[in-house]
C-alpha positions in Angstrom: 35.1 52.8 -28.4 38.1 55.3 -29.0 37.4 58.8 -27.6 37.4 62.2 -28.9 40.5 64.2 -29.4 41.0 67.7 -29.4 40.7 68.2 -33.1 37.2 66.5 -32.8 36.1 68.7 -30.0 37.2 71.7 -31.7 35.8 70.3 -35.1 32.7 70.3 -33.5 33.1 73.7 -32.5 33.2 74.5 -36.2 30.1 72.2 -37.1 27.8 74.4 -34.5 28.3 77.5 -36.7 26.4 77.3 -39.5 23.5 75.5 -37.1 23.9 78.6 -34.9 23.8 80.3 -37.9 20.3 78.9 -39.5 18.7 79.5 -36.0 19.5 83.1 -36.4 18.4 83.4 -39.6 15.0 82.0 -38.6 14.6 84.4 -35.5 16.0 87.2 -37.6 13.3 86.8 -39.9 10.1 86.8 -37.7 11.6 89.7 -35.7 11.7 91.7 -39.6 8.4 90.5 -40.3 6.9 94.1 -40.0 10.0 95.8 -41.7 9.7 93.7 -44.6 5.9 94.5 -44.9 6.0 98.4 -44.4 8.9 98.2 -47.0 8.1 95.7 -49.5 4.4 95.8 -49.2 3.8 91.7 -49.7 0.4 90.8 -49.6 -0.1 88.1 -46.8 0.4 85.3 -48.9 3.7 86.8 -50.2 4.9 87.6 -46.6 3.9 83.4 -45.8 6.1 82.2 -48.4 8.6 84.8 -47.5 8.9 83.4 -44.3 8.2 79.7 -45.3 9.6 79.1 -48.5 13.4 78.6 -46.7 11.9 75.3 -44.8 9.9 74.3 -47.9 13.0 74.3 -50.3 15.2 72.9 -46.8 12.6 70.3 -46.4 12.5 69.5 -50.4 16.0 68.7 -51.2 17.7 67.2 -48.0 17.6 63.6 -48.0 18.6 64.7 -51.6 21.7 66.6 -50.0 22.2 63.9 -47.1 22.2 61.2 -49.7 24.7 63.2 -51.8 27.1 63.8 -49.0 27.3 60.3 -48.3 28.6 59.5 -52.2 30.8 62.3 -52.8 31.8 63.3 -48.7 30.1 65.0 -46.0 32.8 67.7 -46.0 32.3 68.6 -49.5 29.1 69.3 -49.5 29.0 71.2 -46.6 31.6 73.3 -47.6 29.9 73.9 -51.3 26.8 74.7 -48.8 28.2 77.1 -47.1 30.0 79.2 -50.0 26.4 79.0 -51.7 24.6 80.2 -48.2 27.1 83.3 -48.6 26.1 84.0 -52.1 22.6 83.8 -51.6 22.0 85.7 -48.2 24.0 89.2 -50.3 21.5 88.8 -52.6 18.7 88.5 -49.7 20.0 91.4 -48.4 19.6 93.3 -51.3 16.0 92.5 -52.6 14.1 95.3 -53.9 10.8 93.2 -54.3 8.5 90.6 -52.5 9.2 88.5 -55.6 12.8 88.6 -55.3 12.8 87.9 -51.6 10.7 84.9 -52.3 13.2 83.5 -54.8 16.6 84.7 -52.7 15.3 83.1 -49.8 14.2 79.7 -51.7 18.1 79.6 -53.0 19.0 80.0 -49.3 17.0 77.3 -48.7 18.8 75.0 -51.4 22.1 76.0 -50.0 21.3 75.6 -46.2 19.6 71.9 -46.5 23.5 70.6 -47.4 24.6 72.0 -44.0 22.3 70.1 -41.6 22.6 66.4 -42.8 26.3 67.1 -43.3 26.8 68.6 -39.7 25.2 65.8 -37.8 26.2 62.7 -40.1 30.0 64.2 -39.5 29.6 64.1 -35.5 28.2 60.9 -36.1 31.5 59.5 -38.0 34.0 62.1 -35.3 32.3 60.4 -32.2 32.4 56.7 -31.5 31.6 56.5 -27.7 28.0 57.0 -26.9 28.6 59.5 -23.7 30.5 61.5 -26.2 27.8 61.4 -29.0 25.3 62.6 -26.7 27.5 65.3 -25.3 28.4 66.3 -28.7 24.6 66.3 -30.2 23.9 68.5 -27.3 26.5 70.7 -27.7 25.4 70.8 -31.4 21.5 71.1 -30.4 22.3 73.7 -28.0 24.0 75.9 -30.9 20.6 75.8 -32.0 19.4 77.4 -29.0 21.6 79.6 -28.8 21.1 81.1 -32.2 17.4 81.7 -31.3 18.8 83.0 -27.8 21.2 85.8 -29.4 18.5 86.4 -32.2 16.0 88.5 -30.9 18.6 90.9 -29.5 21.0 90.9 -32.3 18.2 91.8 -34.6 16.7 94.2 -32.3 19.9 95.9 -32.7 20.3 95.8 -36.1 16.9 96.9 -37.3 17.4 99.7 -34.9 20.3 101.3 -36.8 20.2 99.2 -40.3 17.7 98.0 -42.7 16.3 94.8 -42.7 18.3 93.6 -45.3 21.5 93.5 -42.6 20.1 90.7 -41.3 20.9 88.3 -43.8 24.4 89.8 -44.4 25.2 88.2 -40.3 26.0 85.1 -42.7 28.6 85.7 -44.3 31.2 86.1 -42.1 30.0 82.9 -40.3 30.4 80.6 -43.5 33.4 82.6 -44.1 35.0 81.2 -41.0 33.6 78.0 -41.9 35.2 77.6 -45.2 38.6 78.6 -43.6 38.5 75.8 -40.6 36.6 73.4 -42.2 38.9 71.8 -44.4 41.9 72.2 -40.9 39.5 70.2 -38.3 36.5 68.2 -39.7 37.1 64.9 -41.7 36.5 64.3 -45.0 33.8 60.9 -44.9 31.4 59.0 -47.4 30.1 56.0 -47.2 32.7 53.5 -48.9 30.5 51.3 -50.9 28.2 54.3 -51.9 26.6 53.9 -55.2 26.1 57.2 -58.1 23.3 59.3 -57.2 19.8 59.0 -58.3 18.7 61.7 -60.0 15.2 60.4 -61.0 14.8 59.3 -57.3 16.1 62.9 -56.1 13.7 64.6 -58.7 11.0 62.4 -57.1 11.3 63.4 -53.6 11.7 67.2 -54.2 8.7 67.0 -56.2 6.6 65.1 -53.8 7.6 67.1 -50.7 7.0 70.4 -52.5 3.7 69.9 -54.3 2.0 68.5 -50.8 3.2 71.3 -48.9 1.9 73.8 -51.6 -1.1 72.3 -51.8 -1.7 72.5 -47.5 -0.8 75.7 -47.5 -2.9 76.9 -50.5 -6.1 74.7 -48.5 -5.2 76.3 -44.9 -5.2 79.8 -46.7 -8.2 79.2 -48.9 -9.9 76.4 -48.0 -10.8 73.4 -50.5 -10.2 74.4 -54.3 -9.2 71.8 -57.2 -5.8 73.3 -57.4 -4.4 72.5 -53.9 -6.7 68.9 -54.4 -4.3 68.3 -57.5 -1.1 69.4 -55.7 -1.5 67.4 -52.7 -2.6 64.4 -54.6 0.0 64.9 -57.3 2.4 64.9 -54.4 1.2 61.6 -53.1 1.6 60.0 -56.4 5.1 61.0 -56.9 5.5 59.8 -53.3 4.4 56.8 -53.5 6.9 56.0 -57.0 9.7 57.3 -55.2 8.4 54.2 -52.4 8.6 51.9 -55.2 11.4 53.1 -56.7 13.6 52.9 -53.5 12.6 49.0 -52.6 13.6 48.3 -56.4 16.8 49.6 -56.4 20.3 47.7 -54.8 21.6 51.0 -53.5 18.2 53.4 -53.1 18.1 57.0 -52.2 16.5 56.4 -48.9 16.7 52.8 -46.9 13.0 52.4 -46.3 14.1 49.7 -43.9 15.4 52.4 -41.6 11.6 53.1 -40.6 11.1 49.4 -39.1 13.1 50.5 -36.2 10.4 51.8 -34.0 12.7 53.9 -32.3 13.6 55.6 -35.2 10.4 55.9 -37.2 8.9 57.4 -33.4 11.6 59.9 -32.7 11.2 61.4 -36.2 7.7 61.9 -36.0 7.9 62.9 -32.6 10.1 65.8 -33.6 8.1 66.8 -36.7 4.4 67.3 -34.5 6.6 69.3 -31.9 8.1 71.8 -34.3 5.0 72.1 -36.4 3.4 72.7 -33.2 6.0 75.4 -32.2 6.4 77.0 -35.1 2.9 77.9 -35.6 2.8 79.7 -32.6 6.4 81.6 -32.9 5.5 82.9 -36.1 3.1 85.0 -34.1 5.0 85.8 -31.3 7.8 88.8 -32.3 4.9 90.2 -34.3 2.5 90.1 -31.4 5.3 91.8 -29.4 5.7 94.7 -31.7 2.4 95.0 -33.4 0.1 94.3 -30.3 2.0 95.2 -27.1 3.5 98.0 -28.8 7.5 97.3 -27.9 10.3 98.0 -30.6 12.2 95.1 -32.4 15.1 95.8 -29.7 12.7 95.9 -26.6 11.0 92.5 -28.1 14.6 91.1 -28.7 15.3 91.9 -24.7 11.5 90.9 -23.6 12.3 87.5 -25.0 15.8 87.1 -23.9 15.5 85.7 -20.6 13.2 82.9 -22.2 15.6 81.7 -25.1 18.4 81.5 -21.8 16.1 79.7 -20.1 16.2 77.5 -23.1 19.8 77.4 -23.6 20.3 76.3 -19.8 17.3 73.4 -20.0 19.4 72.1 -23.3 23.0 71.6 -21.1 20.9 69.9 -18.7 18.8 66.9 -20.6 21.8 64.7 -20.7 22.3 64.6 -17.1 18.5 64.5 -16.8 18.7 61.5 -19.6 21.1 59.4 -16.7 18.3 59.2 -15.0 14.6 59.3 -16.7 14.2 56.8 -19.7 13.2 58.4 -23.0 10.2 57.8 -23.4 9.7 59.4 -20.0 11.6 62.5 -19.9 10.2 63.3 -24.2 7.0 63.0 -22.9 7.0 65.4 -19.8 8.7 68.0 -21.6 5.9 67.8 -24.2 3.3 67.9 -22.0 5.4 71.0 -20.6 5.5 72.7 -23.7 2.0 71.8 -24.5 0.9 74.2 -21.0 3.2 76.8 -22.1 0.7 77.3 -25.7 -2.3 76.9 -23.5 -0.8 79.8 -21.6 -0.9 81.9 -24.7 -4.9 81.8 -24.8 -4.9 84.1 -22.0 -2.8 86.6 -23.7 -4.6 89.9 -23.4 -2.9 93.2 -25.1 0.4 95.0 -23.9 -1.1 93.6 -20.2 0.2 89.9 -21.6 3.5 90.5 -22.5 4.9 89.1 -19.2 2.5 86.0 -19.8 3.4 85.7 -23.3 6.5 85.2 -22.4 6.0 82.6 -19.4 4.3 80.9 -22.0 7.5 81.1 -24.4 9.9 79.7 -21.5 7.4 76.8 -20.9 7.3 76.1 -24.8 11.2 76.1 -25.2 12.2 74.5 -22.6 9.7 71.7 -23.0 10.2 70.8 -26.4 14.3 70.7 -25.9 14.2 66.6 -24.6 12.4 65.4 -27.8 14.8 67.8 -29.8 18.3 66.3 -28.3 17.2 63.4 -27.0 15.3 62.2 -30.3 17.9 63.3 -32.7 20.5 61.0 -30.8 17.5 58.0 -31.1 17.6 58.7 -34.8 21.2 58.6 -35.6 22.4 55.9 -32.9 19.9 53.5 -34.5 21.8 53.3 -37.4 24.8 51.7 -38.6 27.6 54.6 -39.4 27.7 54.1 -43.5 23.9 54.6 -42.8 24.5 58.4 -40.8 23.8 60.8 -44.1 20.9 59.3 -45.0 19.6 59.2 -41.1 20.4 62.3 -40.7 19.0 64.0 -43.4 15.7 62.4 -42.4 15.7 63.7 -39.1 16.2 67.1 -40.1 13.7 66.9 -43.2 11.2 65.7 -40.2 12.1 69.3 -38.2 12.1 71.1 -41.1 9.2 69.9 -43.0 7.6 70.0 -39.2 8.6 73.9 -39.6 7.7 75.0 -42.7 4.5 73.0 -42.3 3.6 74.4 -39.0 4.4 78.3 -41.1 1.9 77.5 -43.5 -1.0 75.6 -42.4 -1.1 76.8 -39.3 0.1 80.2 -39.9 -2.3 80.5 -42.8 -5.4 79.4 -40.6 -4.2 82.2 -38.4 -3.7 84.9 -41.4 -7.4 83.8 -42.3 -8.6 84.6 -38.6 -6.9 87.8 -38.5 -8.5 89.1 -42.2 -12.0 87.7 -40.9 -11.9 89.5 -37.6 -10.3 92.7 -39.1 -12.7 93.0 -42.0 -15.6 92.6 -40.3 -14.4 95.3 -37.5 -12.9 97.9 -39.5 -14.7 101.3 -38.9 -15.8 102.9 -42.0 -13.6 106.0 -44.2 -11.0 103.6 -45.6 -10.1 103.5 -49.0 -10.8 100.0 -50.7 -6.4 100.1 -51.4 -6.4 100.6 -47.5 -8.5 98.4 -46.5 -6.7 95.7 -48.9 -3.6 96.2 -47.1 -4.9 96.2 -43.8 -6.5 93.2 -43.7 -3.4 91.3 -45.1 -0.9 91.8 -42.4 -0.6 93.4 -39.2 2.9 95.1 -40.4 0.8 96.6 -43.4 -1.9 97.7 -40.8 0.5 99.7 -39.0 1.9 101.4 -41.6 -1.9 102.7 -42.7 -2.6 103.8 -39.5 0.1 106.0 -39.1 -1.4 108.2 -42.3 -4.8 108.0 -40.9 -6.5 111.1 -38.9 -6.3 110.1 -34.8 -9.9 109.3 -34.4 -9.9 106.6 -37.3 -6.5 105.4 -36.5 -7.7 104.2 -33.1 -10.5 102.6 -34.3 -8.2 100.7 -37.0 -5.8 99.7 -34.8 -8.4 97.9 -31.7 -9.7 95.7 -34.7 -6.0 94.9 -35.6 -4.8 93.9 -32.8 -8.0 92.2 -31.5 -7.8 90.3 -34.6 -4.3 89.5 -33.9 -4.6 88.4 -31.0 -7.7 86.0 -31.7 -5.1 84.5 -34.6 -2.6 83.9 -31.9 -5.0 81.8 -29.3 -6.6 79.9 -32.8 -2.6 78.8 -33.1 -1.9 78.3 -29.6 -4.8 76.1 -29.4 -4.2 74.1 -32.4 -0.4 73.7 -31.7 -0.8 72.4 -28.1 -3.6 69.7 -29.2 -0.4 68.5 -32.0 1.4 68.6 -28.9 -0.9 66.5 -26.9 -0.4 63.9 -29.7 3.3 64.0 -29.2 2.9 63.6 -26.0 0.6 60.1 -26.4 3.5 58.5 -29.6 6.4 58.9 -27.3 5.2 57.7 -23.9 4.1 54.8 -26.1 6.4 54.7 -28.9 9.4 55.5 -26.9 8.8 52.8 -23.8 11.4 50.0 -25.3 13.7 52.9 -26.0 17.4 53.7 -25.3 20.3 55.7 -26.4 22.8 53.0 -26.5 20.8 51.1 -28.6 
């Protein structure tokens, strides 16, 4: 196999900035949680889609975008991506409503599900030799990591001197830089014999993905109604034409085929359990931090700094580890890993757990890093080259569907716990508009108790955070028993396994 050049190496340098980038975004955005609820005033189902709508619309449209880049080039799209990433995160930055955060951030979400596909199918095509591929989707994975290292404190420092709405305006110089050394050092590639793309079959799976999603969140938040039973069962339908309508067609949207490699079908369920797992949990964390223990966005940024390096280190070091340990092996233990670090959080006790919380949070990382690099190397190796869009894009709709699902159901089974515990704990002298808003978010609680006399603000604020922190062991409970799951498919799945398959 022909090696790497320098122009590959420093292409790939260019294709870890916008991952870097989405990493950021995400941290940025669970460390604003609070801001965004003492300024905009979202009701907890607004702050949800807030936060989850980016992975729903990411999840929705890439195999749409992975299949596109494949037909029309991998560069292209990315590079379109980016420009519209740009757009959209000024007008993030600048939303005066709930509503208009909602739809900003779904547009972001659009824009950033052509960067992922397009990123790893292009390191795919840039490295031949399998060391190099593995160093290279590390290198990429770690950017990742990074991203969610540097987040924390970057946004800690931002929301200590800006709004919230500087957050999203970090992305614009990045895909600025982007669109100036893209087209100098990455590739243009598409998969010769590509066919024109199907827009029914595109339709199809955006439609599927999103109305199942809806339709799990809308049951976690409100249990059974005939609405989400119709969504979720809609989405089925239209999943099960798009099924059909891929084994009919010469050139389909998705090779359906690619799932009878075990190794492949394994590794991408693998890596959706463990993020929705993880993300479950994290959604809880930087508002735990600052609405339970008490600690600033910048303090909760430098509490949680040490874990994401932590991280970062454990990432540089699975491919070494990967010489020696099979797959299936090394997956599995860092599963079972990050499955102690959630138990860890059910002992998480007020501003006295901080330093467990984030013991916890190094275990969790760390532990769920092997079935992040090692898996995403299972899932594009296994396929032919012509093949890496399309591969591609399904492992990152499996993260990101993982993600936004892990927001939403689980999140919204915690958002129920907290408004149980809350409103049944609440002293009395509340307003009904208070209590309304208290019982949606923590970040809403805060900001009523700092208007409320000193004897009733203390009694508000123990049923918060004791309702809290009950809705972070409910999530830490459930994610770990996902985990646990993981943990069972891979050492079993992944036993024939091997990255130079």
């Amino acid at each position: 196999m022909p090696k790497a050049t320098r122009r590959e190496w420093w292409g790939l340098a260019v294709l870890v900035l916008p991952t870097l980038l989405l990493a950021l975004d995400m941290t940025l955005l669970h460390l604003a949680a609070p801001h965004l609820s003492a300024d905009l005033q979202p009701s907890s189902a607004q702050l949800l889609w807030i936060l989850d709508i980016y992975g729903f619309m990411v999840a929705g449209f890439l195999i749409t975008m992975g299949t596109l880049g494949d037909r029309i080039g991998r560069r292209r799209v990315l590079l379109a991506g980016a420009f519209a990433f740009g757009v959209a995160s000024v007008a993030a930055a600048f939303s005066t409503s709930a509503g208009m955060l909602i739809i900003t951030r779904g547009l972001l979400g659009v824009a950033g599900a052509t960067l992922m596909p397009s990123t790893l199918s292009l390191i795919r095509n840039m490295f031949h030799d399998e060391r190099e591929r593995t160093l290279a989707i590390t290198v990429w994975m770690t950017g990742f990591i990074v991203g969610s290292a540097i987040g924390p404190l970057v946004g800690g420092v931002m929301l200590e001197f800006f709004w919230w709405g500087s957050l999203f305006l970090l992305g614009v110089p990045v895909m600025a830089l982007l669109l100036v050394a893209g087209p100098l050092l990455l590739p243009e590639c598409r998969e010769a014999k590509a066919g024109r793309l199907d827009i029914a079959s595109a339709l199809l799976s955006i439609g599927a993905l999103l109305l199942v999603i809806y339709g799990l969140k809308d049951t976690a938040r409100d249990g059974f109604n005939l609405l989400a039973s119709l969504a979720v069962l809609g989405g089925l339908v239209l999943a099960r034409v798009f099924a059909l309508r891929q084994q009919r067609l010469a050139d389909p949207m998705l090779d359906l085929a690619l799932f009878r490699r075990r190794a492949f079908t394994v590794s991408v369920v693998s890596m959706l359990l463990a993020i929705f797992a993880l993300s479950g949990a994290w959604l809880m964390i930087f508002q735990y931090l600052q609405g339970v223990a008490g600690l600033s966005a910048l303090e909760a940024g430098l509490v949680m700094l040490p874990a994401a390096a932590l991280q970062t280190a454990a990432s540089l070091l699975v491919p070494r580890i990967a010489c020696r340990l099979k797959p299936s092996v090394l997956v599995s233990l860092g599963l079972v890993l990050a499955a102690v670090g959630l138990l860890m959080l059910l002992w998480v006790q007020g501003s006295q757990g901080v330093a467990l919380l984030v013991i916890g949070a190094v275990l969790l990382g760390v532990g769920i890093m092997p079935v992040m690099i090692l898996g995403t190397d299972l899932v594009v190796s296994s396929v032919p080259p012509e093949q890496a869009g399309a591969a591609a894009a399904t492992s990152e709709t499996a993260t990101e569907l993982g993600m936004a699902l892990g927001i939403a159901v689980i999140g919204s089974i915690g958002a129920a716990i907290y408004r149980q515990h809350v409103s049944e704990s609440l002293p009395a002298g509340l307003s009904p508009a208070q209590v309304q808003v208290t019982t949606d978010t923590i970040g809403g609680a805060l900001g009523v108790i700092q208007h409320l006399p000193p004897a009733l603000a203390d009694g508000v604020l123990v049923a918060v955070q004791q309702g809290f922190t009950d809705a972070l062991h409910v999530n830490a409970l459930i994610g770990a028993l996902v985990m646990a799951g993981a943990v069972v498919l891979t050492a079993t799945g992944l036993r024939q396994a091997r990255l130079d398959s």
